[in-house]
C-alpha positions in Angstrom: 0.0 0.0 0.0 1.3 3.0 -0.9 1.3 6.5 1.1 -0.3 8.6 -1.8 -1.4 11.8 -0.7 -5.0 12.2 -1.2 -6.6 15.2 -2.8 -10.4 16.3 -2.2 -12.0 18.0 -5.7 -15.4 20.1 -5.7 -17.3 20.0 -8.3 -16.6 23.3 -10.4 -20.3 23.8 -11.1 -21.6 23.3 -8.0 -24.5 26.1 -6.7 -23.6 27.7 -3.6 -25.4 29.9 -1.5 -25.2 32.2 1.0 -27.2 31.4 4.5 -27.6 35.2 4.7 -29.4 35.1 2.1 -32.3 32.8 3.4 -35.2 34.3 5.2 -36.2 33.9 8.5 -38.8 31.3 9.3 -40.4 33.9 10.8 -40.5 35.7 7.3 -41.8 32.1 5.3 -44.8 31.8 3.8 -46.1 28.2 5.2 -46.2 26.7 1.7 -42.5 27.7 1.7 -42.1 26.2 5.6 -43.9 22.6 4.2 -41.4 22.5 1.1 -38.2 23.2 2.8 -38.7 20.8 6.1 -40.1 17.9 7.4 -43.4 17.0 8.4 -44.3 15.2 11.1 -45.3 12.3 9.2 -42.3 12.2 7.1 -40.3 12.6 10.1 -41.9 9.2 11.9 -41.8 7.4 8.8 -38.1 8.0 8.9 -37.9 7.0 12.3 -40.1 4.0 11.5 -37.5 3.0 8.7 -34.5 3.1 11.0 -36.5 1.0 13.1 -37.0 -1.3 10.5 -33.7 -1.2 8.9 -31.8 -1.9 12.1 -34.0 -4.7 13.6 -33.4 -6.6 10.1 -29.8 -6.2 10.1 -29.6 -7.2 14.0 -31.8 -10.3 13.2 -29.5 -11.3 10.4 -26.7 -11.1 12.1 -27.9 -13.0 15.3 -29.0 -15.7 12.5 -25.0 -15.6 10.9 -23.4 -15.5 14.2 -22.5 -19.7 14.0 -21.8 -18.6 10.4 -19.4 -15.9 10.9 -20.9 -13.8 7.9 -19.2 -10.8 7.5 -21.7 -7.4 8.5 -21.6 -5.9 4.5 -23.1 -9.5 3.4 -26.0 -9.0 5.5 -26.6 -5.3 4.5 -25.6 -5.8 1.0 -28.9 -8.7 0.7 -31.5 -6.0 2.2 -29.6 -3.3 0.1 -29.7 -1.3 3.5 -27.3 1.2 4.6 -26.4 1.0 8.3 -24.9 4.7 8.4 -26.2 6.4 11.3 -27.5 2.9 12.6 -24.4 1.8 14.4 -26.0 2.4 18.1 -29.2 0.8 17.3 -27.5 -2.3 15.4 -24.8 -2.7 17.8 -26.5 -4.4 21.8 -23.1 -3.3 23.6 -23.6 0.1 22.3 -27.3 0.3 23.7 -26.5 -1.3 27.3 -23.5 1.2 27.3 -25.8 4.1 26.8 -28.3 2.9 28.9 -25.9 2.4 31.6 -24.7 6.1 31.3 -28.3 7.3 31.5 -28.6 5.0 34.6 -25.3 6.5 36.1 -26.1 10.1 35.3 -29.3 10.2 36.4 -28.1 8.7 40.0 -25.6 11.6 40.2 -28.4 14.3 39.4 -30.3 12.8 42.3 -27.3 12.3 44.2 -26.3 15.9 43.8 -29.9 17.5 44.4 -30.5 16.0 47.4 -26.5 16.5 48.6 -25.5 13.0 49.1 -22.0 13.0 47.2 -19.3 11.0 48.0 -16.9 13.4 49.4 -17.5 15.4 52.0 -16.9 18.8 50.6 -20.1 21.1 49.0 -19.9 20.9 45.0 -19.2 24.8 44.0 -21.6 24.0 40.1 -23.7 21.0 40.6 -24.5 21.5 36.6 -21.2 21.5 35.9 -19.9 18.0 37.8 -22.7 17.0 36.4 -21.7 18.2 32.7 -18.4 16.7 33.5 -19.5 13.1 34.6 -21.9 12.8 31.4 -19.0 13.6 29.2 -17.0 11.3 30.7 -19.8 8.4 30.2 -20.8 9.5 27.2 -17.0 8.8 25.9 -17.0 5.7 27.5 -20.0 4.6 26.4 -19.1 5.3 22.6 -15.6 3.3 23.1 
C-alpha cells in the first residue's frame, strides 16, 4: 500500500449559496415552511424506517453468528445502509448508553439531594454534572 497523498476535488459547477441570504422562518410563507422541512409524518416514517432497517440487520446477524458472515453481506442482501445505525445495530452500544443514562441520572439525584461521596459542598452541581456525562458518554461510545 502506498502512502499517496490524497486530494479532495469540488465540483466546479456546483450552486452555492449564502445562508444570509435565506429568510427567517419567521419571514416564510407556510407553503414555503412545508417544502423546505419535514413534516411530522415524514419525520416518523423516517424514524419507522430506521426501526426497520436496524432490527433486520440485528436479526441477520444473530441468524449468521455460528456462520461468521461478515456485516456488509448482511446489509448488502436488504440493500440497506447501516450509516447512522451503528447504536441501534450494535446491543453493547445500547447497554453502554443505557448504563450512562442509569449513572447520570443517580448523580443528578445524588447531587440534588447533597449526598455526594466526598464530604466537601460541589461549587456548580450542573457543571460535575456536565463533566461526569461527558466522561460516560466517551466511555459509552468506546
Amino acid at each position: 500500500m502506498t502512502n499517496k497523498k490524497r486530494k479532495v476535488r469540488f465540483n466546479p459547477r456546483a450552486d452555492l449559496i449564502s445562508l444570509l441570504s435565506l429568510p427567517v422562518a419567521s419571514d416564510m410563507t407556510v407553503e414555503v415552511k412545508d417544502s423546505l422541512w419535514y413534516s411530522g409524518g415524514e419525520l416518523r416514517a423516517l424514524r419507522d424506517n430506521a426501526r426497520e432497517a436496524s432490527r433486520l440487520i440485528r436479526q441477520k446477524y444473530e441468524e449468521s453468528i455460528s456462520l461468521h458472515v461478515p456485516q456488509h453481506y448482511l446489509i448488502s442482501e436488504y440493500e440497506v445502509c447501516s450509516r447512522g445505525l451503528e447504536l441501534r445495530i450494535d446491543p453493547e452500544r445500547q447497554e453502554n448508553i443505557h448504563i450512562a443514562r442509569q449513572v447520570i441520572m443517580k448523580y443528578q439525584h445524588r447531587l440534588r439531594f447533597g449526598l455526594t461521596s466526598t464530604s466537601s459542598v460541589i461549587a456548580d452541581p450542573d457543571l460535575y454534572l456536565a463533566n461526569v456525562s461527558k466522561r460516560l458518554s466517551r466511555r459509552s461510545r468506546d
